[in-house]
Residue frames as qw, qx, qy, qz and C-alpha x, y, z in Angstrom:
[[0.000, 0.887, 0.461, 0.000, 0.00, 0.00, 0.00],
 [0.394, 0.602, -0.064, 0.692, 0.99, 3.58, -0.65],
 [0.589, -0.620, -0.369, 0.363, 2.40, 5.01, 2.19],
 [0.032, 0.884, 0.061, 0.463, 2.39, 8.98, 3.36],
 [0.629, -0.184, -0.349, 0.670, 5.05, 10.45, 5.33],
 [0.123, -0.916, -0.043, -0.380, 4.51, 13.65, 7.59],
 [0.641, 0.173, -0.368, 0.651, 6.81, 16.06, 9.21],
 [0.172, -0.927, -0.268, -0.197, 5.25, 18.04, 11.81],
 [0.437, 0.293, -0.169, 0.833, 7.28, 21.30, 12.44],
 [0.131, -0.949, -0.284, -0.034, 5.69, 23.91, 15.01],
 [0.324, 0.551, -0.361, 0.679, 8.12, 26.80, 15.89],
 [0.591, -0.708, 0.028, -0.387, 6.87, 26.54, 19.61],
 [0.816, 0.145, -0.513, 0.225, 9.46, 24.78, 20.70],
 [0.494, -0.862, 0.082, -0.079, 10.02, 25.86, 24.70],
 [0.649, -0.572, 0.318, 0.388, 13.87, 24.37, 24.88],
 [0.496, -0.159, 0.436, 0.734, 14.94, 25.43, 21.73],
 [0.300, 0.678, 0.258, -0.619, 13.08, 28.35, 20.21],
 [0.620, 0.676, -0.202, -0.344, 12.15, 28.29, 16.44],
 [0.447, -0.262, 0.815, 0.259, 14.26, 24.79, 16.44],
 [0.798, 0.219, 0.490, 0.274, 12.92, 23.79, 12.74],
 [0.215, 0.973, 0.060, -0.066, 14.51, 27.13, 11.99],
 [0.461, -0.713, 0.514, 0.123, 18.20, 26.49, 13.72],
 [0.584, 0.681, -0.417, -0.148, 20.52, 26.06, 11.05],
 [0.784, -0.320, 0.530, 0.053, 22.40, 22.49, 11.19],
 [0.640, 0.115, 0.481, 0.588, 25.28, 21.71, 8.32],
 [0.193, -0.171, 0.331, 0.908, 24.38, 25.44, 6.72],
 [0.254, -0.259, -0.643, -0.674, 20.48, 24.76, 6.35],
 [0.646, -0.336, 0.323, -0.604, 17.18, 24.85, 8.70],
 [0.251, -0.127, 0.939, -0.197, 17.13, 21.68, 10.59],
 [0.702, 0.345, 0.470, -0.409, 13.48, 21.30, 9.35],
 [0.548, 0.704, -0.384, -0.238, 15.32, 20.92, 5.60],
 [0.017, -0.476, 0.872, -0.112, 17.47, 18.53, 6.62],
 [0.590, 0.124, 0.749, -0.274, 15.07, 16.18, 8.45],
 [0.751, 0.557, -0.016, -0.354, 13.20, 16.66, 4.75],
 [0.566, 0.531, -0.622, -0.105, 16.20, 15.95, 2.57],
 [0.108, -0.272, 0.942, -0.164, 17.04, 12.68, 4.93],
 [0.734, 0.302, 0.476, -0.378, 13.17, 11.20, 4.75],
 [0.704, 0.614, -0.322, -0.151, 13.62, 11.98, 0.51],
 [0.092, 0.684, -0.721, -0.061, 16.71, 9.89, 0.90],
 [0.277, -0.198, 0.934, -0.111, 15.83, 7.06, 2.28],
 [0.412, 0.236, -0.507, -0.719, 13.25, 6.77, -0.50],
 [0.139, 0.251, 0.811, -0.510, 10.61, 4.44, 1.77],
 [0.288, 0.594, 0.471, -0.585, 7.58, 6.94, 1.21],
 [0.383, 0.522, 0.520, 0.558, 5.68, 7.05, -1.94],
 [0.097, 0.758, 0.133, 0.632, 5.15, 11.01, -0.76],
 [0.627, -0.232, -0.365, 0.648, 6.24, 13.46, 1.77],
 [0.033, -0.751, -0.157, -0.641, 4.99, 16.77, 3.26],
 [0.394, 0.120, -0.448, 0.793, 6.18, 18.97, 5.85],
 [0.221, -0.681, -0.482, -0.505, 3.22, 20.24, 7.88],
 [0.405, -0.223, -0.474, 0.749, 3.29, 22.98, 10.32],
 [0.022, 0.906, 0.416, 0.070, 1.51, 25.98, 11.23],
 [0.138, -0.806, 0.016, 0.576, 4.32, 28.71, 10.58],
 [0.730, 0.680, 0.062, -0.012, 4.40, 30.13, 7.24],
 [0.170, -0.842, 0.480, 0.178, 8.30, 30.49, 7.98],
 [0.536, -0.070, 0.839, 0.056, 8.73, 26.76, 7.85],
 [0.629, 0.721, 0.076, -0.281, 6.51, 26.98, 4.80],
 [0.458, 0.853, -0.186, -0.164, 8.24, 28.77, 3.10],
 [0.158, -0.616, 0.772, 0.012, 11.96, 27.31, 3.68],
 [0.696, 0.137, 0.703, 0.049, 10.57, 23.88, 2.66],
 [0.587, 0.746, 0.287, -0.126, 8.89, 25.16, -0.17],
 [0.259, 0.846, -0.463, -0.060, 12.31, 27.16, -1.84],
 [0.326, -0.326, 0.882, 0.094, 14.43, 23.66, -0.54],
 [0.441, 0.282, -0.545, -0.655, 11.98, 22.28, -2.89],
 [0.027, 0.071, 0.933, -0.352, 10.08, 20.19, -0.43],
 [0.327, -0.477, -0.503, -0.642, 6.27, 20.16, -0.24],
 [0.105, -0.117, -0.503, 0.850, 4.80, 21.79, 2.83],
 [0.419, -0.653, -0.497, -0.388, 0.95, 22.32, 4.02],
 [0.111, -0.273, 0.569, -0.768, 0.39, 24.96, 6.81],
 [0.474, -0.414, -0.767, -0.126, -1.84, 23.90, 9.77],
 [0.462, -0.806, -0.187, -0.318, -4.00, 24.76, 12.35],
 [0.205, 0.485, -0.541, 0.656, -1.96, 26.49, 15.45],
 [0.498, -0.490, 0.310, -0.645, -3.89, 24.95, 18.06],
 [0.880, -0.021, -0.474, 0.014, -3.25, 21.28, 17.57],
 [0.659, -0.714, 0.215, -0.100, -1.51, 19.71, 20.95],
 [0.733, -0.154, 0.620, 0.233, 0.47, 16.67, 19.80],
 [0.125, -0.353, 0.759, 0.533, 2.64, 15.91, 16.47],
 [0.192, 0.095, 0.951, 0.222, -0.24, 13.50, 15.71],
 [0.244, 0.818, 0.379, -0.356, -3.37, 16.02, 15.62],
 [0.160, 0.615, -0.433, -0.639, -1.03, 17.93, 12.98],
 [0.134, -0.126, 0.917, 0.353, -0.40, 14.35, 11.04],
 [0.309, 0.572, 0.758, 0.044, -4.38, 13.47, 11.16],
 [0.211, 0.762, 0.026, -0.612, -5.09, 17.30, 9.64],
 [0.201, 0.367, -0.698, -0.581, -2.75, 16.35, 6.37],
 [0.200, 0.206, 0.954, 0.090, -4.60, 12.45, 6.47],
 [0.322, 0.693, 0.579, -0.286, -8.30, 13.93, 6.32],
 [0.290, 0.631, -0.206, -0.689, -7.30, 16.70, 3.21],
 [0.879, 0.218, 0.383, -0.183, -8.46, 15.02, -0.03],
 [0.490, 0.731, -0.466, -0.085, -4.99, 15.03, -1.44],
 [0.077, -0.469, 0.834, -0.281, -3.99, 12.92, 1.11],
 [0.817, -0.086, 0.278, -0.497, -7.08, 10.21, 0.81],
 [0.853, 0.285, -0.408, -0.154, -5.31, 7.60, -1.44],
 [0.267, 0.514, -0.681, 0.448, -2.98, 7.04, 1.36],
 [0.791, -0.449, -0.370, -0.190, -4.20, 3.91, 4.15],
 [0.819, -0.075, -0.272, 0.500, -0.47, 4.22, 5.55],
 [0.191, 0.914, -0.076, 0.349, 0.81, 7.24, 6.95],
 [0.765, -0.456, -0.273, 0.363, 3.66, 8.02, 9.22],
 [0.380, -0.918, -0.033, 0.110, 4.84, 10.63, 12.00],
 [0.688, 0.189, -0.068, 0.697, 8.47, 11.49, 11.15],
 [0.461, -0.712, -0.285, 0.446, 9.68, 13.18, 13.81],
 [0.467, 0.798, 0.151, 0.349, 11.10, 17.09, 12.63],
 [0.304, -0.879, 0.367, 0.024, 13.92, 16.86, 15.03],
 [0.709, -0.413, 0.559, 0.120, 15.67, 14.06, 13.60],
 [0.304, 0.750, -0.457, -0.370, 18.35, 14.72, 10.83],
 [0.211, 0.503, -0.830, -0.120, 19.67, 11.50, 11.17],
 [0.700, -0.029, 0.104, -0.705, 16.84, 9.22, 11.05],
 [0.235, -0.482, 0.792, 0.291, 17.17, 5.66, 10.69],
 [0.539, 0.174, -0.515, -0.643, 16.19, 3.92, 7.77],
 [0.338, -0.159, -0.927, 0.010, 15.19, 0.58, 9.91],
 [0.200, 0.237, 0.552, -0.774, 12.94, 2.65, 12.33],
 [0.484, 0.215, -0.377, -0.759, 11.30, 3.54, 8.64],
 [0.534, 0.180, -0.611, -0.556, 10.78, 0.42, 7.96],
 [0.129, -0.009, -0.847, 0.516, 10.23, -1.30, 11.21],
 [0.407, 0.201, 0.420, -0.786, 7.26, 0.91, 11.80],
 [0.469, 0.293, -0.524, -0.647, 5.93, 0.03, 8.31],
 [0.403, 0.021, -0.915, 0.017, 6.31, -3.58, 8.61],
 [0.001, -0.035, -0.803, 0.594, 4.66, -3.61, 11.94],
 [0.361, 0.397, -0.020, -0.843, 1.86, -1.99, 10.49],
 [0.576, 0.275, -0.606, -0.475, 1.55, -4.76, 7.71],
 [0.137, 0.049, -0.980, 0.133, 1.80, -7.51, 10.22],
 [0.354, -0.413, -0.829, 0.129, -1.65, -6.06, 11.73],
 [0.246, -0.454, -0.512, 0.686, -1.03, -3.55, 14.27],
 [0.027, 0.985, 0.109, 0.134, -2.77, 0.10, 14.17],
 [0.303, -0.896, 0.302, 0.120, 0.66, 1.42, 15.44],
 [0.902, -0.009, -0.127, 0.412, 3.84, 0.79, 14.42],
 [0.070, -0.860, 0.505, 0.000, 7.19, 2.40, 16.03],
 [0.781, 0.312, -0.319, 0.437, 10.63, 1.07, 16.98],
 [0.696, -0.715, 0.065, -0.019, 12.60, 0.28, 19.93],
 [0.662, 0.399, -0.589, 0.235, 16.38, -0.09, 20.83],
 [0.708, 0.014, -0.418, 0.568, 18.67, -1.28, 23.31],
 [0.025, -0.890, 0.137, -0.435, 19.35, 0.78, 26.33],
 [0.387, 0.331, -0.596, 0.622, 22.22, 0.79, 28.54],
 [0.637, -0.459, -0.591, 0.182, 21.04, 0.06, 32.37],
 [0.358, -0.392, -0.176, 0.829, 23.04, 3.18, 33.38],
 [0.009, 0.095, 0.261, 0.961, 21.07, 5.32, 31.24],
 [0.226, -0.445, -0.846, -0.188, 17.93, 3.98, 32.29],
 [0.145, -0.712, -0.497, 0.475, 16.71, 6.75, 35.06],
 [0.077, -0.041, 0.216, 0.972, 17.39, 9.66, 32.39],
 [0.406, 0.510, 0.748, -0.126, 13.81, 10.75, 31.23],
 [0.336, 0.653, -0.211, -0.645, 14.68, 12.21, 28.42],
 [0.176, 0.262, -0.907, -0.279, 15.18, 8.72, 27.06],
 [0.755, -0.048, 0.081, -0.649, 11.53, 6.95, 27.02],
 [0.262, -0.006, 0.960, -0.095, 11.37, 3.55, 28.25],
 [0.783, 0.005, -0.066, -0.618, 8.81, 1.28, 26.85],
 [0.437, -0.330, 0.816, -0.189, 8.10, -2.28, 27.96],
 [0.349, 0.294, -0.760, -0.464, 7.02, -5.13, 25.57],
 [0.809, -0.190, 0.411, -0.376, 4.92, -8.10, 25.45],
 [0.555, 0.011, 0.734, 0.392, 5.71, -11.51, 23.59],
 [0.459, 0.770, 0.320, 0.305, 3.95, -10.26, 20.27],
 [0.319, 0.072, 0.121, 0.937, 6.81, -7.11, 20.31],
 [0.052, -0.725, -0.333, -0.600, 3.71, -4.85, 21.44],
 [0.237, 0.322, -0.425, 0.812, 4.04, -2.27, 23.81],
 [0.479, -0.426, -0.755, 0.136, 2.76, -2.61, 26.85],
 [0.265, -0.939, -0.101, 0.195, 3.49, 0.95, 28.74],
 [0.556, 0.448, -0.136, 0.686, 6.14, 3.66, 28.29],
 [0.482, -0.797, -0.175, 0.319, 7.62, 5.83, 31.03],
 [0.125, 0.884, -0.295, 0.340, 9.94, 8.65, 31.37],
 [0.505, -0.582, 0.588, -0.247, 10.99, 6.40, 34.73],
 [0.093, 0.427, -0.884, -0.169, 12.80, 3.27, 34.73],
 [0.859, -0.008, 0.387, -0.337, 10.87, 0.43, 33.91],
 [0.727, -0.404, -0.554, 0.011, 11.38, -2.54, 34.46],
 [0.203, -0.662, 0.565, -0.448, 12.42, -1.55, 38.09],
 [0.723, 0.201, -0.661, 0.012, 14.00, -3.76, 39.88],
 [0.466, -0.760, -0.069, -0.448, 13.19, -4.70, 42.79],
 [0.897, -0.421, 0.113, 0.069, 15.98, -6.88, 44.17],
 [0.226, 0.844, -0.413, -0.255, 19.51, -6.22, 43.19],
 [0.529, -0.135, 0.820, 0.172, 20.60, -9.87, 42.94],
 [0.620, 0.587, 0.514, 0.081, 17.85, -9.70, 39.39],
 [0.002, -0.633, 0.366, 0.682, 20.01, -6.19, 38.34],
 [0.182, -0.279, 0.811, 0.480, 21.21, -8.36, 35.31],
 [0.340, 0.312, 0.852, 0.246, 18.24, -9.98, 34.15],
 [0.120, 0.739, 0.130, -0.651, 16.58, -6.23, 33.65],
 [0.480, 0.003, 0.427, 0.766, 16.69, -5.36, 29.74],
 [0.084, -0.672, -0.186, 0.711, 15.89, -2.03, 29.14],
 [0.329, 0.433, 0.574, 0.612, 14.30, -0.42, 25.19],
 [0.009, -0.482, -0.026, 0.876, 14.32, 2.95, 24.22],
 [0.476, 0.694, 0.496, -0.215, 11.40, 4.24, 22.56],
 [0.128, -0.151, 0.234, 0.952, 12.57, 6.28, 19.25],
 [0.303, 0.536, 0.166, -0.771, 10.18, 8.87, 18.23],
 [0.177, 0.196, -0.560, -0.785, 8.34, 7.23, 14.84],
 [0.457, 0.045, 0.831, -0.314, 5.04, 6.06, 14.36],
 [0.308, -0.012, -0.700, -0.645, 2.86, 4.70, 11.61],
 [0.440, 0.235, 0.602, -0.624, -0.61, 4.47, 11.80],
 [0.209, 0.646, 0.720, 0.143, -4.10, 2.83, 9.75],
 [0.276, -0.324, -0.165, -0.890, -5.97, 5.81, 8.64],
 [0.585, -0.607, -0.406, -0.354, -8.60, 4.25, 11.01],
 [0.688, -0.250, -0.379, 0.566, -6.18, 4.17, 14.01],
 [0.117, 0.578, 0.272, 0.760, -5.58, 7.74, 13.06],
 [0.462, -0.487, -0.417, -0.613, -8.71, 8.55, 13.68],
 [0.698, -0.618, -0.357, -0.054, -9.50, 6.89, 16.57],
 [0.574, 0.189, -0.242, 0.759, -6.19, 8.22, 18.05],
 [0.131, 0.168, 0.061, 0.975, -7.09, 11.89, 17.86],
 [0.348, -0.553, -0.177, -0.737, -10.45, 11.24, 18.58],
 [0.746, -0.387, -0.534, 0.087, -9.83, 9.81, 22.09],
 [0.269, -0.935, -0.139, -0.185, -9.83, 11.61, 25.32],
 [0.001, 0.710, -0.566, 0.419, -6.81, 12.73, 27.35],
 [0.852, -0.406, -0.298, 0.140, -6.00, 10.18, 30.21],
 [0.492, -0.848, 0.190, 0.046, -4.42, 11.05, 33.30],
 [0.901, 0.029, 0.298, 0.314, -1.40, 8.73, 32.08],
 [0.479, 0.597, 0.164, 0.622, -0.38, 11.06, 29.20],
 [0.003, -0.922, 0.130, -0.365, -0.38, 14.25, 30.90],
 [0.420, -0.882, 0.212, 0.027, 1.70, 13.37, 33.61],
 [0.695, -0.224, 0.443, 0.520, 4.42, 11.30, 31.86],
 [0.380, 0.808, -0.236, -0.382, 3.13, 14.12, 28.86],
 [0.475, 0.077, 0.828, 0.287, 3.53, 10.42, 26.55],
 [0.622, 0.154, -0.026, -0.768, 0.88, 11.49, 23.97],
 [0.291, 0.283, -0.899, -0.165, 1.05, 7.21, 23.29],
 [0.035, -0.090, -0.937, 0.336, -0.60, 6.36, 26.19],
 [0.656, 0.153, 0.072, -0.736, -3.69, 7.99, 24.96],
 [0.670, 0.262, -0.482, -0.501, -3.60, 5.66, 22.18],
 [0.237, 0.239, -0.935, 0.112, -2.40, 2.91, 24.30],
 [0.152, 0.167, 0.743, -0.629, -5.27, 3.35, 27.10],
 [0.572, 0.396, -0.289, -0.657, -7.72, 3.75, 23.61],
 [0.779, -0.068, 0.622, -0.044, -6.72, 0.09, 23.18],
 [0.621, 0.705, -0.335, -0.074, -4.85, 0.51, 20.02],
 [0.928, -0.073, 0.161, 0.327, -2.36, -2.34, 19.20],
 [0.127, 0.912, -0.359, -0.150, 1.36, -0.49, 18.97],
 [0.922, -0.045, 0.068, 0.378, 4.13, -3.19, 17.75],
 [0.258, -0.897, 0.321, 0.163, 7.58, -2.22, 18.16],
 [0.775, 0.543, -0.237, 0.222, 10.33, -2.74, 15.87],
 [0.701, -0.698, 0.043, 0.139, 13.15, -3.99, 17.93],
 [0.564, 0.785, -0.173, 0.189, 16.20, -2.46, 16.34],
 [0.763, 0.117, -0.358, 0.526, 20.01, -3.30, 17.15],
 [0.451, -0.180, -0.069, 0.872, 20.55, 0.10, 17.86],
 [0.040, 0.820, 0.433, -0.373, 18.90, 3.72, 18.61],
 [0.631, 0.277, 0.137, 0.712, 21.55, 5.57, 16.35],
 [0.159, 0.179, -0.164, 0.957, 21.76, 9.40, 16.59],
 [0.050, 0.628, 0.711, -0.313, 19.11, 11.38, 18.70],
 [0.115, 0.890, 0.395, 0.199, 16.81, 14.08, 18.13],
 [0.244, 0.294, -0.088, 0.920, 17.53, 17.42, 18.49],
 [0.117, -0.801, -0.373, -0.454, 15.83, 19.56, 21.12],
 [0.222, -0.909, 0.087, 0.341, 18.02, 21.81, 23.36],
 [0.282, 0.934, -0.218, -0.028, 20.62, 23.50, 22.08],
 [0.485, -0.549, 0.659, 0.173, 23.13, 21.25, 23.42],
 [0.765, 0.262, 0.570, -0.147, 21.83, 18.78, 20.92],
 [0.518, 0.839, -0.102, -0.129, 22.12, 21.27, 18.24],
 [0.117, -0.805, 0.582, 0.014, 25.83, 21.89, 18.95],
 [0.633, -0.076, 0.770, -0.013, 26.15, 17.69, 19.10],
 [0.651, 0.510, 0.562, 0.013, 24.65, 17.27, 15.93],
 [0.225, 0.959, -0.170, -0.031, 26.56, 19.95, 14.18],
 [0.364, -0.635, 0.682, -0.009, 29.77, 18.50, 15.65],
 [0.653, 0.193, 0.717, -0.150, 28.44, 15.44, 14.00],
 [0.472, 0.865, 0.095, -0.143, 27.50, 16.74, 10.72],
 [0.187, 0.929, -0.316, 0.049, 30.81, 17.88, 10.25],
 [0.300, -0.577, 0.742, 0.163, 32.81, 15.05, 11.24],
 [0.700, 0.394, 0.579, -0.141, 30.31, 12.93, 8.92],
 [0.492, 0.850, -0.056, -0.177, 31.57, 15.12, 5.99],
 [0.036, 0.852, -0.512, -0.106, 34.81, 15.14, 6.93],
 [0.488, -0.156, 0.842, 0.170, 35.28, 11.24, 6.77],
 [0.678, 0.552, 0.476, -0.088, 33.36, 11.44, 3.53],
 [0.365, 0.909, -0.193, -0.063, 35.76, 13.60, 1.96],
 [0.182, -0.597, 0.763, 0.168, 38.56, 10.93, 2.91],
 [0.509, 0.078, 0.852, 0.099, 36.92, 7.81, 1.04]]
C-alpha cells in the first residue's frame, strides 16, 4: 500500500526556540530532516506540515512540499491526522509521523514501523537497546514489551524496576525512538480519544492511544543511532556530527 510520510514542524518549541529554523550543516534543521526522509526513499510522498508560514516557506524554496496547519493542535499527531483527512492525502491507508527533530533518522525505524503496520497492528514504532546506566534519564523513554513485540506501557521512569539487586542483570531495558505509523482508522480513533491522566503526567501522547486500546508493535532495532535534536546542546552535538560525517566522507 501507498504510504504517506509527515513532518510536523511547530516553531513553539520551549527548549529550543524556532528549532525547525536552527541552522544544522548550513540549512534549517526542518530541511534537513526533509532531505534525509527523501533519501531514504521508503515513502511514496512526503509533506512537511506545520503551522508557521516560515517553515513553509523554507521547505517550499528547498523544494520540499509543505501544508500549513491549524496552530492549536496539541500533539505531532493532531497535525499528522489534519494532512490524512485533506483530499490530497485520501489515497494514502499508511501514513507516518516522522519526527522534525531528527536529521539522522534511521532507515530501519522507517521500515520497522511500516512492517509492523503490515503484520496487523494500528501502530507501528521502533525500539532499541538501552544501557542500564542510562535507564533513570527521562529524556530517554522507556517502553516495555509483550511476547507479540507490542508495547505494553512507556515511562519517562525506569521500567522494568527492579526490585531486588541480585535480578540487576536480568533487567533489559528499550528505548522508545520517536516514529510512528498508523491505519488511517487508528488515526482517527487516536485523535479522537480523550486525554488520560497517564499522558499528561508522563506528557507520553502514546498512552492515549495505548489506554484507547490501540495495538502499537515495536520494531526492535540493534541500535537507537543518533538522537533528536531539542536543546541546544543537541544542536551543537549534531553539528559537531555533521561535520565530522563530511569530513570522513571527503577521505573515502
Amino acid at each position: 500500500m501507498p504510504v504517506l510520510g509527515v513532518i510536523p514542524a511547530r516553531l513553539g518549541s520551549s527548549r529550543l526556540p524556532r528549532k525547525p529554523l536552527q541552522p544544522l550543516g548550513g540549512k534549517p534543521l526542518v530541511v534537513r530532516v526533509w532531505e534525509r526522509v527523501r533519501e531514504l526513499s521508503l515513502l511514496d510522498e512526503v509533506v512537511v506540515a506545520t503551522d508557521a508560514p516560515e517553515v513553509h516557506a523554507v521547505v517550499e524554496r528547498a523544494g520540499g512540499r509543505a501544508a500549513l496547519t491549524s496552530p492549536l493542535h496539541e500533539s505531532g499527531t493532531e497535525r499528522v491526522a489534519e494532512i490524512a483527512r485533506r483530499p490530497d492525502f485520501a489515497r494514502f491507508d499508511l501514513i507516518l509521523n516522522l519526527q522534525g527533530d531528527e536529521p539522522f533518522l534511521s532507515p530501519l525505524a522507517v521500515r520497522g514501523a511500516v512492517a509492523r503496520l503490515e503484520q496487523g497492528d494500528d501502530v507501528g514504532t521502533a525500539a532499541a537497546p538501552l544501557a542500564a546506566a542510562d535507564a533513570d534519564d527521562p529524556a530517554r523513554v522507556k517502553v516495555v514489551l509483550d511476547g507479540q513485540g507490542r508495547a505494553l506501557y512507556f515511562s519517562r521512569a525506569r521500567i522494568p524496576a527492579v526490585r531486588d539487586a541480585a535480578d540487576a542483570e536480568l533487567a533489559q531495558y528499550w528505548q522508545h525512538i520517536g516514529i510512528y505509523g498508523y491505519t488511517r482508522d487508528a488515526l482517527t480513533r487516536w485523535v479522537a480519544a480523550p486525554s488520560v491522566m497517564l499522558e499528561r503526567v508522563e506528557r507520553l501522547e502514546q498512552l492515549r492511544a495505548l489506554a484507547a486500546g490501540l495495538r502499537m508493535g515495536v520494531a526492535q532495532l540493534a541500535d537507537a543511532g543518533q538522537a533528536g535534536i531539542d536543546t541546544p546542546e543537541d544542536l551543537v552535538r549534531a553539528e559537531r556530527y555533521w561535520m565530522n560525517a563530511l569530513a570522513l566522507e571527503g577521505t573515502t
